[in-house]
C-alpha positions in Angstrom: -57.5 -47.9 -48.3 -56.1 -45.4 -50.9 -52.5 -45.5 -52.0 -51.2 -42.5 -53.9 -47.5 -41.4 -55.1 -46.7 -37.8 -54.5 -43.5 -36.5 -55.6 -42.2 -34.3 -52.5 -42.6 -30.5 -53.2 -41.6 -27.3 -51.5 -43.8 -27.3 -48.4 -44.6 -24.1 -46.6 -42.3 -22.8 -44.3 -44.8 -22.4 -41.1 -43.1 -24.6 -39.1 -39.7 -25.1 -37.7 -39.2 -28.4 -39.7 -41.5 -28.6 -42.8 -42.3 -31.9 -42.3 -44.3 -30.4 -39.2 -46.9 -29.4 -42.0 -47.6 -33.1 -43.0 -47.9 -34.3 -39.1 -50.1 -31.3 -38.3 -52.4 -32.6 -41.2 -52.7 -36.2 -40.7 -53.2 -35.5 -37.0 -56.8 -34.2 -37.8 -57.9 -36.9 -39.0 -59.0 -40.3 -37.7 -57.6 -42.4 -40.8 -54.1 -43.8 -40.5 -51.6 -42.3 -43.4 -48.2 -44.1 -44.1 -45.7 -42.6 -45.9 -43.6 -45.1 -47.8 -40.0 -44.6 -48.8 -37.3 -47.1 -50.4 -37.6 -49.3 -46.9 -39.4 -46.9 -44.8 -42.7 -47.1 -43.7 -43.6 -44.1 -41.3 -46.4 -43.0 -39.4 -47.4 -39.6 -40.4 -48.9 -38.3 -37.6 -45.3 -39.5 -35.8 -43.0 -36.2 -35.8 -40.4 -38.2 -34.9 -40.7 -40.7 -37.2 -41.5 -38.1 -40.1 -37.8 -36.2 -39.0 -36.2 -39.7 -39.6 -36.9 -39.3 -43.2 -34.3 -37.4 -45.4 -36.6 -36.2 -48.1 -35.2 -34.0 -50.8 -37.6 -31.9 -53.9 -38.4 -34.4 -56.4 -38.4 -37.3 -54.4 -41.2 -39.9 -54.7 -42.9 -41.3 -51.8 -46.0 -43.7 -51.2 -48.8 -42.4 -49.2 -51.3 -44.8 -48.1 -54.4 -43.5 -45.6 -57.3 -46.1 -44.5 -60.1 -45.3 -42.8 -63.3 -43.5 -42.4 -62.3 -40.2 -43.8 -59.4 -41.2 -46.0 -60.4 -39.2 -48.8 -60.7 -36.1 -47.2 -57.1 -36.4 -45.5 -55.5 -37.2 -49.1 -57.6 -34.3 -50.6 -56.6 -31.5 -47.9 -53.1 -33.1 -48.6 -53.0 -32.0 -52.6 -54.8 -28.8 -52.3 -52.0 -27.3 -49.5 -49.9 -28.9 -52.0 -50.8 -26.5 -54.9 -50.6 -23.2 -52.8 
């Protein structure tokens, strides 16, 4: 299991709700990736869940991903990130 904090940055605008973006990654991958914040614990490949959160720029949240190909879903993650 990996456990990373990532500070929420602008995400590209491809999608109606930008948290669409993060969904759309985790859902090609096989390992299951959390996203932790203040009492939340959501399912990232759960739109619905991920549209609960109200995330502004700057927040930090906790992502955790286990399984088989855990690095490679946190490392697709950061380089979108830096576009």
């Amino acid at each position: 299991m990996l456990v990373k904090n990532v500070i929420v940055g602008d995400l590209d605008r491809k999608y109606d709700h930008p948290l669409a973006e993060i969904v759309n990654i985790a859902s090609q991958c096989d390992a299951n990736i959390t996203l932790e914040y203040e009492n939340y614990h959501i399912n990232a490949k759960s739109i619905m869940g991920m549209m609960s959160l109200v995330l502004q720029q700057g927040e930090e949240v906790v992502v955790s991903a286990d399984g088989a190909d855990e690095d490679e879903l946190l490392n697709r993650y950061e380089m979108r990130k830096d576009k």
